[in-house]
N, C-alpha and C positions, 0 to 999 in steps of 0.2 A: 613554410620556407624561410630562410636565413634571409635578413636584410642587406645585402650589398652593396648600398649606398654608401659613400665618405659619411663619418660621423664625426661629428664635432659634440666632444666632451666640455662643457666651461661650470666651473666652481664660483660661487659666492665662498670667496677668500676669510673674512669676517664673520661670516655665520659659522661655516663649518670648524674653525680654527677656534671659536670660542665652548663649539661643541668637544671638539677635542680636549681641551682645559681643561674642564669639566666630567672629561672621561677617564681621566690616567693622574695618578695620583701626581702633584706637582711635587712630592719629598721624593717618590723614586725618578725623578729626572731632571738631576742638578747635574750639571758639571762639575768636575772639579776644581773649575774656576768660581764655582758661584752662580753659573748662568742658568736659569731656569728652560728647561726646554719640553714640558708635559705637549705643549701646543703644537709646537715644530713635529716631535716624532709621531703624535696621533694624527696630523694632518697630512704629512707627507706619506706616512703607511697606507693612511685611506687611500691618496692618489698613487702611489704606485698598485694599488690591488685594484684599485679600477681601471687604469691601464692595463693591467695584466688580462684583466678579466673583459672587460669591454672591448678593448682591440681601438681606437680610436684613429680616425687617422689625424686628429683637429682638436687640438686644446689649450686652454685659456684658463683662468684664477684671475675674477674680478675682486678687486677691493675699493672698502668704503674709502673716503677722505677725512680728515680731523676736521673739524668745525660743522656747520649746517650745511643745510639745501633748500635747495627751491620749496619742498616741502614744512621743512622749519619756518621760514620766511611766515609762508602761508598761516600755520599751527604753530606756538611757538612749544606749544606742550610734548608738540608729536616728540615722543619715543621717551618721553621725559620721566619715567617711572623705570626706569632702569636701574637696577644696581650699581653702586659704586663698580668701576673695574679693579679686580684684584691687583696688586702691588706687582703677581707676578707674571703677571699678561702682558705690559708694555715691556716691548722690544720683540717679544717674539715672533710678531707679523712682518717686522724687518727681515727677522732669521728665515723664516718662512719665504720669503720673495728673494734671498740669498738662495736659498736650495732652488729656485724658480729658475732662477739667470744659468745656474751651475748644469740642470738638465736643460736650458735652451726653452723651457716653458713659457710663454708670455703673460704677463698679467698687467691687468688695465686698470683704469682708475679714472674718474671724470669729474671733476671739481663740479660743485653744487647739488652732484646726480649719486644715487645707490649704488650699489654691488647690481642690486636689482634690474634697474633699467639696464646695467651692460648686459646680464644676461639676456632681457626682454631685445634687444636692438641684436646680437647677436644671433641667438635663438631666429628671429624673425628673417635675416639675412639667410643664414644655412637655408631657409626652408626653401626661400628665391630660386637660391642657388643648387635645387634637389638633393639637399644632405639630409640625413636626419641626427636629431639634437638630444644631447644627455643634459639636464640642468641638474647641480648635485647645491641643496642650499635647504638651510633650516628654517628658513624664513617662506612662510604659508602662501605671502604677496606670490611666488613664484606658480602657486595654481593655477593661476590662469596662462599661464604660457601653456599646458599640456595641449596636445591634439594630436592627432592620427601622424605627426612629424616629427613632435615633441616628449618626450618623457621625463617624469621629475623623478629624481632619487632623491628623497625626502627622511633623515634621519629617525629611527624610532629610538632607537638606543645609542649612546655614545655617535660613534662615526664609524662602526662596524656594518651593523644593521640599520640597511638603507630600504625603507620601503619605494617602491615601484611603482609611481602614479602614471595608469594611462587613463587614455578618457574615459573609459568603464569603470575603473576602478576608483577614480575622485566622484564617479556619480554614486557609486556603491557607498563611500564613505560618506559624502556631503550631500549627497541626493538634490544633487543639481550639476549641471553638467561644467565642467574648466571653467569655461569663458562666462558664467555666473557666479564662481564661486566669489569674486570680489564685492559683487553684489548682496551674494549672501552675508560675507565680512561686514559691508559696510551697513548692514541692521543691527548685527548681531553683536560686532566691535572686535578688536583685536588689543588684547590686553598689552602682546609686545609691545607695540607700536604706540600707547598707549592713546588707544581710539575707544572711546566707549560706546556702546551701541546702543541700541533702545532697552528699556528697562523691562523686562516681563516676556521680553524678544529671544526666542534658543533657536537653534538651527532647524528643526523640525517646521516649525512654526515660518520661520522666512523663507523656506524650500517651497512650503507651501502658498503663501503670498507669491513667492516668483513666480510656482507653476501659473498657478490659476490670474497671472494678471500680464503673464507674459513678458516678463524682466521688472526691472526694478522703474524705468523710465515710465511705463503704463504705471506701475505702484504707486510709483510719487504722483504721475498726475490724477490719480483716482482715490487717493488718499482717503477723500472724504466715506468711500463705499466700506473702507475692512472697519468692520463693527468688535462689540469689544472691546474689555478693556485693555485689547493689548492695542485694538485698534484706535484707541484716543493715545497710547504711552506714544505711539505710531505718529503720531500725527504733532505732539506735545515736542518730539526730538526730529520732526523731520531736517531744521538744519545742519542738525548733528550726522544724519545719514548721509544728504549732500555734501558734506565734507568730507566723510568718510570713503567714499567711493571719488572724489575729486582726488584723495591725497594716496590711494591704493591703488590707484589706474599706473602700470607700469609705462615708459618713455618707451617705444621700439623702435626711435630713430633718430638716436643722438649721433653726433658728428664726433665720431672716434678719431681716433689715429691710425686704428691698425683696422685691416678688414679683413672677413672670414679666411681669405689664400694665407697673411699671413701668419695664423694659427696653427699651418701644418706642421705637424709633428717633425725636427731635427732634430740630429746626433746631437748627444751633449756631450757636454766637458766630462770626462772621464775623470782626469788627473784633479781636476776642482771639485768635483762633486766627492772623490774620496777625501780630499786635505780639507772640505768641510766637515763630512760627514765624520773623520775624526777627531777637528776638534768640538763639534758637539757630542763627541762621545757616545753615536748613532755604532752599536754593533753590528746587529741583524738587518739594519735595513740597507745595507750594502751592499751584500750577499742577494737583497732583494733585486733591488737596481741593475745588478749586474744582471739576474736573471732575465731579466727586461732586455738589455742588448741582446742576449743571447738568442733569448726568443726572435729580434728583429732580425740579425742579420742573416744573411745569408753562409752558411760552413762552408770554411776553407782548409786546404790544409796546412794544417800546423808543422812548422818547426820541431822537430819532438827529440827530444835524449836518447841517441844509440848505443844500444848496447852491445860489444862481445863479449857475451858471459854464459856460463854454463854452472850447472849444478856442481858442486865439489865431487871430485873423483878421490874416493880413500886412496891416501898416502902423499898427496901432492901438492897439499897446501903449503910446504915450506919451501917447493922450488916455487910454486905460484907466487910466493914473495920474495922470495931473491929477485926473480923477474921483474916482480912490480910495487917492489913496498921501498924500492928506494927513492921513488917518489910520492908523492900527499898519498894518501887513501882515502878514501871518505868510507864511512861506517855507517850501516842503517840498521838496525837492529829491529825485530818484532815479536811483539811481546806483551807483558801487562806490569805495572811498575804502581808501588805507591812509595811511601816515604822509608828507604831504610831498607827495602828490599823488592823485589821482582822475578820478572821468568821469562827468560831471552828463549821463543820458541822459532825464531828464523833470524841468520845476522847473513848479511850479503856486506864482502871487498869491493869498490872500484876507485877506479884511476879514474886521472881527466882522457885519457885516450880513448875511453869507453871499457876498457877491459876490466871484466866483474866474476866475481864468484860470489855463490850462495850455497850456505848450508845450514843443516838443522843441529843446534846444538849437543840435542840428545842422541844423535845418531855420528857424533864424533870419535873419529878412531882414536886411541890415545897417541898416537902418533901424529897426528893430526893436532889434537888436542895441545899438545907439548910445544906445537909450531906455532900455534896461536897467542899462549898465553906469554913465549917467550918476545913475539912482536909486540902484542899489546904493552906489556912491562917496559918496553925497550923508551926509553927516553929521545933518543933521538928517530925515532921514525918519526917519521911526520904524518899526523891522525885529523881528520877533521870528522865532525859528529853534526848533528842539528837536532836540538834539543834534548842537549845531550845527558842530564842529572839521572833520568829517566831510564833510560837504557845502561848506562853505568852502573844501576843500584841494580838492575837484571842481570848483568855480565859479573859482578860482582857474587851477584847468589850463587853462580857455578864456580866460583872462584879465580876470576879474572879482572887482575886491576888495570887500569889503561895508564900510563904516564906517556907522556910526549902530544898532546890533544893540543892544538895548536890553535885551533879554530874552532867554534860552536857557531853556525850560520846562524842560527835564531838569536842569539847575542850580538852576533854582526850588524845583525836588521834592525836590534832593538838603538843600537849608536845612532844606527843610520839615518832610522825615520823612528824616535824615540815616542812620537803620540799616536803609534796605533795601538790597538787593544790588542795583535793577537799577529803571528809570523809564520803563516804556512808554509809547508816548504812550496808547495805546486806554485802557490800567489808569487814567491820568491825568485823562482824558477822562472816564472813567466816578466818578472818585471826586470831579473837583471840578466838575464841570458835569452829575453826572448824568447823562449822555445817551452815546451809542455815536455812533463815525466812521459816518457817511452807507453805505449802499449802493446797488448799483445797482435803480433803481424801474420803468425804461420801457426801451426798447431803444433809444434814443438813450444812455442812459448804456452799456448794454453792452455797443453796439458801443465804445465809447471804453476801456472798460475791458479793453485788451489785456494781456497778462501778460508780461514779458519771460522769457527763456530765463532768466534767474538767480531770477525769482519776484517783483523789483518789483514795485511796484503801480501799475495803470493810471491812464489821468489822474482817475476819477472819486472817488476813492481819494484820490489827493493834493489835490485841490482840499479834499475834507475835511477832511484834517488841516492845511493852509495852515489855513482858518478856524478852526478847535479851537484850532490852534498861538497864533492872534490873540485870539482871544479867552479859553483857558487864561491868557496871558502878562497880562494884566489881573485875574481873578481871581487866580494865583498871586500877583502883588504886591502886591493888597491886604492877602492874610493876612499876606505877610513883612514889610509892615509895622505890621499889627498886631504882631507880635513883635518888633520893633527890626530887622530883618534887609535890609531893603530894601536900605539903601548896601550891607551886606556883597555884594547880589548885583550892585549898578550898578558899585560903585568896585574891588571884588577879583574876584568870581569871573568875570565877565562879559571884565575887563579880562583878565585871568590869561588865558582860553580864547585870548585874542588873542595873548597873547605863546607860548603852546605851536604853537600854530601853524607860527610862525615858527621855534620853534626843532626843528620837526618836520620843517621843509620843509628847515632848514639841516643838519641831521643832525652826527655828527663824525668826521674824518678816520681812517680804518684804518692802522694796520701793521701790513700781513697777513703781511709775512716774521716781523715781531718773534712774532704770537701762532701761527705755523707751529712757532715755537721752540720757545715754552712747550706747546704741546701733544705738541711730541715728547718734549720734557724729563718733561711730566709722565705721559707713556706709560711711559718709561723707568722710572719712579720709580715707577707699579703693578707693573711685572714685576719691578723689585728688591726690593721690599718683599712680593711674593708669592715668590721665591725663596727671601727670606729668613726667612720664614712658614713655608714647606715646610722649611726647614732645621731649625729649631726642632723640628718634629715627626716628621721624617724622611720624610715622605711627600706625598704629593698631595692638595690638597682644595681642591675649589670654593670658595673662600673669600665668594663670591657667594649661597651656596646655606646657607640657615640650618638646612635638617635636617644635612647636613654638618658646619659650625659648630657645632651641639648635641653632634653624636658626640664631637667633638675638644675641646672645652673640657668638658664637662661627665660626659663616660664615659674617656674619654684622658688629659685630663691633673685631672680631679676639682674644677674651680673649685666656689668655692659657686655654688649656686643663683641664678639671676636669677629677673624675675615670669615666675610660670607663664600662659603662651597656649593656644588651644586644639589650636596646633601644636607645643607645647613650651615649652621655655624660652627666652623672649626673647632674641635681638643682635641689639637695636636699638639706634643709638647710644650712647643714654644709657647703657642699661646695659651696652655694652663699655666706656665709659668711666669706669664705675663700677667694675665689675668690675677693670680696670686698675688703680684707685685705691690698692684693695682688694693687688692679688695683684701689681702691677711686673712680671707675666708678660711675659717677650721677644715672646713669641707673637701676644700681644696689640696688644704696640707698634707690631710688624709688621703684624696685623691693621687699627688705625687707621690708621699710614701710607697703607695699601694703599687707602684709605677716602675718605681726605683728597686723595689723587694721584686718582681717580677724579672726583672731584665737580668739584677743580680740572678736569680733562681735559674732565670734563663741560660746564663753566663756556667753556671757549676754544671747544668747538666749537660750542655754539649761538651763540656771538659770530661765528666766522668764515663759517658758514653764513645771517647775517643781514648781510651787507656785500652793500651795491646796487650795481649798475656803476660807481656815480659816484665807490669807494671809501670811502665812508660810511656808518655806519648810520644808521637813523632810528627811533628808537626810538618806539611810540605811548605818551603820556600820555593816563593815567586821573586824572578829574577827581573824578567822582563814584562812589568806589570806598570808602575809607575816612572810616568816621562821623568822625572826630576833623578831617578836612578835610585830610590830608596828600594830596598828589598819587603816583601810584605810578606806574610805566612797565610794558611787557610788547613782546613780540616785537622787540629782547629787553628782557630786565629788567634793565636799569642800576642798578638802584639796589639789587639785590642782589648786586652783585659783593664775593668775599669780601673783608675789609680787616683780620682780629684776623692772620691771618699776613702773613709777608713773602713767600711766595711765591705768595698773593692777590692782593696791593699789587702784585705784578708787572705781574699782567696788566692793569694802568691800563698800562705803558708801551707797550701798543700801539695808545692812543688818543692822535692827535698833531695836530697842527697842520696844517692843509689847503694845499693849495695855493692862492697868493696871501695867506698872512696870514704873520703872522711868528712867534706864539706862543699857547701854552694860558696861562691865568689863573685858577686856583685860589681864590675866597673864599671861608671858612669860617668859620659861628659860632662861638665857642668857650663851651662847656658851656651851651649858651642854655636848657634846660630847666629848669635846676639856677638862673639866674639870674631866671627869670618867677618860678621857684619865691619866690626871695627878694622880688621886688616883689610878689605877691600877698598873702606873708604879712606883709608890710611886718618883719618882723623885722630888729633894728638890727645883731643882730651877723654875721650871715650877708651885710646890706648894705654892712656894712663888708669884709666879706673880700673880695667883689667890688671893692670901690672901692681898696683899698689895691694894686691891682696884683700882691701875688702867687700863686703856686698857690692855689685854694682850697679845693683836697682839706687841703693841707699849713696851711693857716689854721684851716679847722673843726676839724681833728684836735687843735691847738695848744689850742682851746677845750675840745673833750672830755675831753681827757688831762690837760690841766692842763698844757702843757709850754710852752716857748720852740720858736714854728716851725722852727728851724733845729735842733732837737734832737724834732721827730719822725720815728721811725723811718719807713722802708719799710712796714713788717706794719702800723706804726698807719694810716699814708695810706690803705692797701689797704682795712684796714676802714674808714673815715671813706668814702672814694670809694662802696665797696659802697651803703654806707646812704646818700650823697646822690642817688646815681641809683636807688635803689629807690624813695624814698618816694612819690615823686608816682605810684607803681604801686603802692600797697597792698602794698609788705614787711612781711611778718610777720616776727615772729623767728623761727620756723620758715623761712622763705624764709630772712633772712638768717644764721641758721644752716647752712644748705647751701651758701647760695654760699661763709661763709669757712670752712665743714670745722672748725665749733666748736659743742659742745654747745647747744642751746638756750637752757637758763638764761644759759649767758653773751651770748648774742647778742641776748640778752631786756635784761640789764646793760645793753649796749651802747649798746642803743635809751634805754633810761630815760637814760642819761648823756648820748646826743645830744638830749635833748627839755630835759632841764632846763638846758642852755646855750641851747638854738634854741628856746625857747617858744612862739614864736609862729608858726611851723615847726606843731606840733601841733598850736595851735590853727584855725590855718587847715584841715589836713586832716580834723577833727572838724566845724569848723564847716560844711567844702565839700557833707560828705554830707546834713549835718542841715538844710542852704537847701535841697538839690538834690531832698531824701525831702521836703521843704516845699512847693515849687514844681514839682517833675514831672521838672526840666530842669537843667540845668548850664549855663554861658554861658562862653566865651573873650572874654578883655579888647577881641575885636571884636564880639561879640554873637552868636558864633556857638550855635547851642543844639544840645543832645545831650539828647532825652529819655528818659526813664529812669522807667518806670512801676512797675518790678521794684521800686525801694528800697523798695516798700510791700508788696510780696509776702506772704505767709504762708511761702512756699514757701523753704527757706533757701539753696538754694542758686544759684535765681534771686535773689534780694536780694542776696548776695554775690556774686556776678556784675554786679550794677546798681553795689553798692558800690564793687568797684573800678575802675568804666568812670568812675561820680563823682569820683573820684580823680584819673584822668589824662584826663580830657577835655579840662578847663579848662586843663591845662600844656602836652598834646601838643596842641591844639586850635589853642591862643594862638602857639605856635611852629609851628607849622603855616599859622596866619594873617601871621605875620610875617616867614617868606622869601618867600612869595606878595606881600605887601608890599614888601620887599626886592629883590624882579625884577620889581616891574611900575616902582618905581622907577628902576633902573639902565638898565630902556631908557629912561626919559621922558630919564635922566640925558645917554643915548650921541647919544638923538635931539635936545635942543636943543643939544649940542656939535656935532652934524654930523659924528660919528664914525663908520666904516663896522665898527668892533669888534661884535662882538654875542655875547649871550647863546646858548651851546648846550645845557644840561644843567642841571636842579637836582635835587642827589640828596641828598635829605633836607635840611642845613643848609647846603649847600654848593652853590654856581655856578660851573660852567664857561663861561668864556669866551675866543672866541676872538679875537688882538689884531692888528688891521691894522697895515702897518708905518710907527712912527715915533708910534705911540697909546701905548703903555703906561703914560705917565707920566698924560694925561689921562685914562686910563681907570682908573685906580688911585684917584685924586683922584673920580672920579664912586663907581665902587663905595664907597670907603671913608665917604664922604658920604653916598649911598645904602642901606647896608647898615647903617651906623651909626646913623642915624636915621629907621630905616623905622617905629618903634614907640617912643613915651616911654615908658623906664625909670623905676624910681629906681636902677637899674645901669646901668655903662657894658655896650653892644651891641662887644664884641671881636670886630675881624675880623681873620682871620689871612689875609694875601694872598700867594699863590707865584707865581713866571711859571716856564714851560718848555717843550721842544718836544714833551713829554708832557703825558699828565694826573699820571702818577706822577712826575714831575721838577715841575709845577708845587708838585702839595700837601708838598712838602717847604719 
């Protein structure tokens, strides 16, 4: 039979969060701020799936306190054999007890007392009170709470797999029953806790002393009878046992705050637990969370999208738009799309009145057909789409272009709320209209609503979202222009979607012999570099395999220590190349090599494996991916091709010029972030170094040092460069201490000397936070907003987190806004010269283009013009322009 009792769920916050750490790599769960969050997402997944799965109606997350306890006091050793804590642990138990508050969860905390005892005093309460009790905690002290009321979920692996101690089952393991297992501890010792227990003493052995003497109180006082030489080690450490079972006896009745009633599970914050959960950059566990209301409440019905609409009747699609295409339409199209082309197998019309039509492309009458493709071209209808790149590159395949698209609601959402990961239309739907896409009500709609073999959605479904989409695209533009945002979305992002299109469809020319080269080259250059690894050490070793790697650096040839993991000691990049720093080990060198030819090898052969027939890639642009409004690419990712080496830079040269054009064309900003920097803070002498025409690493240094620019060193530019590209990202002197490998205090100097030439340099980055903690939001000199609720936080290291997104939003933002400026420019440039040149690539501040023959000169004259004044400075906009039959021969 099911237990029907209230159950109260409570966590040890500290144990399990540390098992977390330890479970999920801390490199894959950074923010983009910087903020480590491995700990956060493994612990809150745990709790949401034990919720799910347990049903609780009572829960709690006990945490330890900073400093000792009653038991330190006591022992001053107790627990003292701990490992350092890793660097990237503190804060995230803060983050952790943020998501606590956001679902309404309670967590406790008791100066001088454990994690422990809150469970034990907790645990002991419910039972009073006839609940029964979930304890979930790493820590063993927790055994003896089991009994016939109690059950421990006790980690074996990560925080996935939680073994299930009931009172059978801890006598099956420990072969003594709960309420002894402390007893049995306290002979045998607990290395955590750092309790030693008798020496020659194992579990077996104490199971059987307890049996046969009747607990440990009859053991102690019959000491003299266990014979043996375990029985003298017994007798040699008996105060050591008396303490040990003094300092492992759990408290179950400390004087709390809160009591078991107030544990019951309450509604949380919905809207707080999402604007958390997005800026720790949580995808999937959102979607979980949700699930979880879901489950709880009670169905209502919803609000839902009505439709009048009907399947297309051949011939009548063009009064259906006289009727109704003088107002918005929204368009949903279904279908399958990658970059450059697709296959529109169902497109449904609707208005905001609810009125829709659906039909199947291939089954369009050419009469039909003609009414279509004549709305779509029409510039002045007014079209709204949701996510729209996609279905355009499908519409396009049958040969239908759309002008007059007024609105893209997924672009709308991304202005809106710029830090979420992803803009469904349903989520959409539900948060700015209230209401859920339509379902089907009668069996006229379900017969319509056939499912395609890939899972699209049938016509009754996309008539839906057509109307949502029209009517969404009117309410979303109200809001952005309550916030100044509207042109950002008519005149940049809207236009912008237009120009990736094209240059998605256009893709760029391969040379697949040239990147054949480089990847045999850089094959060659893993197995010399592993040769020459093995040389160094005399032997063989996975160089791929990091328990290997620990043996060899760390037992073999005695490196210092790197951070301790909970599979050892770290080689992860960083810290080989720390480690290197450190020790100029051959082994090493050869290790990085080995590293570096890999990733390159890696790097060629997703390129060669994404060449289409046509010897082209086509790389997809992501629009609404990064808050700050930079555009990124994937399958593949262009814009992460390596460029600090020269055997990175290579591999541009197998990106060439296509057949029928004559050349690549290379334009690049030059230091444009470092120069918004200076217009924003209007500072005179930093405006000056721009405008004078020379270096202006080698100008600002001239200022900070006090020198004649032609008499500053090397070492000074270096640091002067360090500190111009740090600022507008929250450089500490600590930050710039590391990166120039000089003590803090001086790199503390540094700063002080760079601020009191650049003043108004500082004051803009004091002042950016302190408008930004004022108003909510940050704005880029196009309007765009980044908001940022954290800068008011309690929490500290969310607010430093909010702080340094205030920092670089407005400089990466604005430079973000103004190559998207910059290339919607240079086509308008190409298209009223009548140019057949065109745009292929922009990868971060730079455009590729590709030049038809006998353009170059007029296409240098458009870009230069174009790129030069896509944005009023009070600095000159410097473009650096290459030509070549390469990409790497052009940016030379």
């Amino acid at each position: 039979m099911s237990d029907s009792r209230p159950t109260l769920l409570i966590l040890d916050g500290h144990s399990m969060a540390f098992r977390a750490f330890f479970a999920l790599p801390v490199e894959n769960f950074t923010t983009s701020t910087g903020q480590h969050t491995n700990a956060v997402y493994g612990f809150v997944s745990m709790l949401v799936n034990l919720i799910r799965d347990e049903q609780p109606s009572h829960v709690a997350v006990a945490f330890d306190l900073a400093g000792g306890t009653f038991r330190t006091e006591q022992y001053s050793d107790y627990k003292g054999g701990r490992a350092a804590i890793p660097p990237e642990f503190p804060g995230q138990i803060d983050l952790i007890k943020e998501v606590l508050d956001a679902l309404n969860i309670a967590h406790l905390e008791k100066p001088d007392y454990e994690a422990d005892d809150i469970l034990a005093t907790m645990a002991t309460r419910a039972t009073r009170q006839g609940m029964r009790t979930l304890v979930v905690s790493g820590d063993r002290d927790a055994i003896q709470l089991v009994d016939a009321d109690v059950t421990l979920l006790y980690p074996r692996k990560g925080v996935s797999d939680l073994l299930r101690l009931t009172p059978d089952a801890v006598e099956e393991k420990y072969l003594v029953r709960p309420d002894r297992y402390p007893e049995l501890a306290a002979l045998v010792g607990e290395s955590a806790d750092n309790l030693p227990g008798v020496p020659g003493v194992g579990p077996k052995t104490a199971a059987k002393w307890l049996a046969a003497h009747d607990g440990l109180e009859n053991l102690i006082r019959q000491a003299d009878s266990v014979k043996g030489k375990a029985g003298q080690s017994f007798r040699d450490h008996l105060d050591d046992v008396k303490r040990n079972r003094r300092l492992n006896a759990l408290v179950r009745d400390l004087d709390l705050d809160a009591t078991v009633d107030d544990l019951e599970q309450r509604p949380w914050n919905r809207e707080g637990t999402r604007t958390l959960f997005e800026a720790l950059e949580f995808r999937g566990l959102w979607d979980r969370v949700q699930a979880l209301e879901a489950a709880d409440e009670e169905p209502v019905e919803a609000t839902t999208i009505q439709v009048d609409g009907h399947t297309l009747v051949e011939g009548e699609l063009e009064a259906w738009l006289q009727e109704h295409g003088r107002s918005r339409l929204g368009i949903d199209v279904t279908g399958t799309w990658t970059a450059g082309t697709g296959e529109a197998t169902g497109v449904a019309l609707g208005a905001e009145d609810g009125s829709a039509l659906w039909f199947d492309p291939a089954e369009l009458a050419a009469t039909d057909d003609g009414s279509l493709a004549g709305w779509l071209a029409d510039s002045d209808a007014d079209k709204a789409m949701h996510s729209a790149k996609g279905p355009i590159e499908a519409l396009a395949a049958r040969g239908w272009e759309i002008s007059g698209l007024t609105c893209d609601t997924e672009l709308a959402a991304y202005l809106l709320l710029p830090d979420r990961r992803s803009y469904p239309l349903d989520e959409l739907v539900g948060l700015h209209l209230d209401a859920e896409l339509t379902a089907p009500s009668d069996e006229s709609d379900q017969a319509m609503l056939d499912f395609d073999e890939d899972g699209s959605a049938g016509a009754a479904e996309s008539m839906a979202r057509a109307v949502a989409i029209a009517r969404l695209a009117t309410v979303m533009e109200a809001e952005l222009k309550t916030h100044g945002e509207l042109e950002l979305l008519h005149r940049l992002e809207v236009p912008v979607q237009t120009s990736l299109v094209a240059m998605e469809r256009a893709g760029i020319a391969i040379d697949v012999d040239v990147l054949d080269g480089l990847r045999s080259e850089f094959d060659t250059r893993v197995t010399d570099a592993q040769d020459r690894a093995w040389e160094v050490i005399g032997h063989e070793v996975n160089l791929g395999s990091p328990k290997q790697l620990q043996k060899v650096l760390f037992e073999e040839l005695d490196m210092p220590k790197t951070r301790r993991t909970k599979s050892g000691y770290t080689t992860d990049a960083d810290a080989l190349s720390g480690l290197f720093e450190k020790t100029q080990h051959p082994f090493l060198a050869h290790l990085l090599e080995h590293r570096d030819a890999i990733r390159l090898r890696q790097t060629v052969d997703g390129l060669l494996k994404s060449v289409s027939d046509d010897g082209r890639i086509h790389t997809t642009y992501q629009q609404t991916v990064a808050a700050t409004g930079r555009l990124s690419s994937t399958d593949p990712n262009l814009q992460n091709i390596p460029m600090r080496t020269d055997e990175g830079r290579r591999i541009r040269e197998g990106f060439v010029v296509g057949k029928g054009y004559e050349a690549l064309m290379s334009a690049d900003y030059s230091q444009i972030e470092m120069r918004i920097m200076a217009h924003v803070s209007g500072d005179g002498s930093l405006i000056e170094a721009f405008r004078s025409g020379l270096d202006v690493h080698t100008v600002t240094a001239s200022h900070v040092f006090g020198v004649d620019p032609a008499a500053v060193s090397v070492a000074q530019r270096s640091k002067i460069k360090a500190m111009n590209y740090g600022l507008a990202y929250g450089l500490s002197a600590f930050g710039l201490s590391q990166q120039l490998k000089v003590p803090v205090p001086e790199a503390r100097a540094l700063m002080d000397d760079y601020f009191d030439r650049f003043g108004k340099v500082r004051d803009y980055l004091t002042g950016v936070v302190a408008k930004a903690r004022k108003d909510g939001f940050t704005s880029t000199l196009m309007g765009r907003r980044r908001y940022l609720p954290d800068l008011n936080s309690s929490n500290r290291q969310r607010r430093e987190m909010a702080e340094r997104a205030a920092l670089n939003a407005p400089i990466q933002g604005s430079a973000a806004d103004l190559i998207k400026a910059a290339m919607l420019a240079t086509d308008a440039g190409l298209s009223a010269k009548g140019l057949s040149s065109r745009v292929l690539l922009q990868v971060h501040d730079e455009l590729i283009l590709e030049l038809a023959t006998g353009e170059e000169a007029a296409v240098r004259e458009v870009v230069t013009e174009a790129m030069g004044h896509a944005m009023d400075l009070s600095v000159p906009l410097t473009v650096s322009i290459g030509v070549g039959r390469s990409w790497f021969a052009a940016a030379h």
